[in-house]
C-alpha angles and dihedrals in degrees: 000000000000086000100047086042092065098041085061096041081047095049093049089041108161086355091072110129104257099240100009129123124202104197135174122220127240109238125231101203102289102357098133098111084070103046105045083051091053093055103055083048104051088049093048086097103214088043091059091033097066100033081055092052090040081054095047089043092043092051085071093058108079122222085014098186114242118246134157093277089055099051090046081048099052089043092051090041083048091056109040084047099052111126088214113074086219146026148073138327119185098214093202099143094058099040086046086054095047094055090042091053096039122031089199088074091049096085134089086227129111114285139197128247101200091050083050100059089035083062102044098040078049104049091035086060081043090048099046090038094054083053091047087056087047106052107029116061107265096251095063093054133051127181119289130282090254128274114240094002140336130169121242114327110267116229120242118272092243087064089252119112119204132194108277110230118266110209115198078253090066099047100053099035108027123098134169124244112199111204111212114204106184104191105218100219098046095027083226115155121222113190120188124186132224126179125224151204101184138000118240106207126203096222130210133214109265094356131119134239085250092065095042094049079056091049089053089052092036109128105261116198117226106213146153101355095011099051114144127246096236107201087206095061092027088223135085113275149174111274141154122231130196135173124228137188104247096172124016120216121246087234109021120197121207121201117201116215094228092147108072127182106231113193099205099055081042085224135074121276135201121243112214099188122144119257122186111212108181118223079239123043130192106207093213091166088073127103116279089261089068098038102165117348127189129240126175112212104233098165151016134185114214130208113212120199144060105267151015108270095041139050143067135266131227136167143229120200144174131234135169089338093311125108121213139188122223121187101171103286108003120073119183124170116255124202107247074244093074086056095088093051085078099063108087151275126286090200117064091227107042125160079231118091103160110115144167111252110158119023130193118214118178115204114240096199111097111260 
C-alpha cells in the first residue's frame, strides 16, 4: 500500500491531522467483518481514548494476562504510535484471540459484523468489570447493568443494594429504554427500563432512519390473545404499549436490519432497501427531558454484497472533517458527497450493493 500510502498523504497535503494514522488492515481470509468494525472504533475518540490510556496503565502491571481488551488495546497503541502517517497493520494477535475465544469467528465463512461488535463491546465490559472485582472489596461492587437489555435492577439478596458497576464502555455506549404499558380501563401507566449498547432497526423501502427510530417508539395495542395483566385491575386487559429513549447514549450505534428471515424461501434474505441516514440527526422518540438532541455520524460500516452468507465489508469514517474509506488494506479520501451512495437501493434488483449497515452517531450536546 506504499502507493496508496502516499496518494493519501499527497491528497491531505498540509491538512493532514497533526498526530493522526490512517492505517489499512491486513486481511485473514475473511476477516472484513472485523476490520471494518475496528475502524469505526479506533476513530470513535473517547473509545480509543480510553483503550489508549487502559494500555498505558496495563504496561505497569508485570505478566498481565492476555485477553481479548489487551490485545484491542496493543493494536490501537501499534497504530497511534507508528512513525509512518500511512500504511498497513496485520492485526494478527487480535484476530488469533478472537478465534481462540469463539469459535464462531474460527471459520472462513461470512461473518457478521453486528454479531461481532456486539461480542467485543460484551466481553471488554466482561473484561473491566472482572478487574474492578478484583481489584475493589466486595461490598463496594455488585454485578453490571446488563449489557444489551436487562428489566428493573434486582436488589441483593442481603436486602442491601449496592451501585451496579459502570465500565468506560458503558459510559460512552450505553443508553435506557423506558417501556410504557398504558393499561386502557384505569388509565394507569407501567415503565419499565432496559438498558442498551446499540439500537437494531426494522427498515422500510425508501424510508430514513428518522422515520424508523418513530416506528420502534409507534403505540402498539395489546388486544384478544396479548392483552396485558394490569396490577391495578388485577385481570388481563386491553393496553398500549410504546418504547422511549430515556437516556441517549454519548455514541449511539444504529444497526440496520438489513438479514431477514423470509418463510417462504425457508433462509435469510438482504434487504437492500434505501435508507436515508442524514450527517446530523435530531432523536425526537426520547423523554421530554432529551427533546431533540443532537448526533454527528462519524462512521459506518458497509456490507457489500447481495445477500447474507456472502460479501465483503468496508468502512467509511470521519475524521477531522474528512471522510475516508477503508476496505482492509487500502484507505483513499471520499467527498462527504459519496456518503449517500451507501444508503440503499430504490429498486429491489440494483447493480448497487453497497449499503449502510452499522452506523456510528456522537452526541454534540454536552454530556
Amino acid at each position: 500500500m506504499g502507493a496508496a500510502g502516499s496518494k493519501l498523504e499527497k491528497a491531505l497535503g498540509d491538512q493532514f491531522p497533526e498526530g493522526e494514522r490512517y492505517f489499512g488492515f491486513e486481511n485473514f481470509g475473511n476477516t472484513c467483518y472485523c476490520n471494518s468494525v475496528l475502524q469505526a472504533l479506533y476513530f470513535c475518540a473517547p473509545f480509543r481514548e480510553q483503550l489508549l490510556e487502559y494500555c498505558a496503565n496495563n504496561k505497569t502491571v508485570a505478566d498481565a494476562e492476555e485477553n481479548l481488551l489487551t490485545c484491542l488495546a496493543d493494536l490501537f497503541s501499534q497504530i497511534s504510535s507508528q512513525k509512518k502517517k500511512t500504511g498497513v497493520i496485520a492485526p494478527r494477535r487480535f484476530v488469533q484471540r478472537l478465534k481462540k475465544q469463539n469459535e464462531l469467528f474460527r471459520s472462513y465463512m461470512h461473518q457478521d459484523a453486528h454479531e461481532f461488535l456486539n461480542y467485543l463491546l460484551n466481553e471488554v465490559v466482561d473484561i473491566l468489570e472482572k478487574e474492578a472485582h478484583a481489584t475493589k472489596p466486595d461490598n463496594e461492587i455488585s454485578s453490571s447493568p446488563g449489557k444489551i437489555a436487562n428489566g428493573p435492577k434486582v436488589p441483593q439478596a442481603n436486602g442491601v443494594h449496592k451501585e451496579p458497576i459502570v465500565t468506560w464502555v458503558h459510559k460512552i455506549f450505553q443508553g435506557i429504554l423506558t417501556n410504557e404499558t398504558r393499561c386502557l380501563r384505569c388509565e394507569t401507566v407501567t415503565a419499565r427500563d432496559e438498558t442498551f449498547l446499540d439500537l437494531s432497526l426494522d427498515i422500510e423501502q425508501n424510508s430514513s432512519i428518522t422515520s424508523c427510530l418513530k416506528n420502534f417508539s409507534s403505540t402498539e395495542t395489546l388486544n384478544a390473545e396479548d392483552k396485558f395483566f394490569c396490577d391495578q385491575c388485577c385481570s388481563l386487559q386491553e393496553a398500549q404499549k410504546r418504547m422511549k429513549i430515556k437516556k441517549p447514549p454519548h455514541i449511539l450505534v444504529i444497526h440496520l436490519k438489513r438479514f431477514k428471515y423470509i418463510e417462504q424461501l425457508g433462509r435469510y434474505k438482504k434487504l437492500s432497501y434505501r435508507v436515508v441516514f442524514p450527517l446530523e440527526l435530531k432523536l425526537s422518540n426520547t423523554v421530554e427531558e432529551y427533546v431533540d438532541i443532537e448526533y454527528s455520524l462519524f462512521a459506518v460500516v458497509v456490507h457489500v454484497g447481495s445477500g447474507p452468507n456472502h460479501g465483503h465489508y468496508v468502512s467509511l469514517v470521519k475524521s477531522h472533517n474528512h471522510w475516508l474509506f477503508f476496505d482492509d488494506e487500502n484507505v483513499e479520501m471520499i467527498e462527504e458527497s459519496a456518503v449517500q451512495t451507501f444508503f440503499g437501493s430504490s429498486q429491489e434488483y440494483s447493480s448497487n450493493t453497497d449499503h449502510g449497515y452499522i452506523l456510528f452517531y456522537e452526541s454534540l450536546g454536552t454530556r
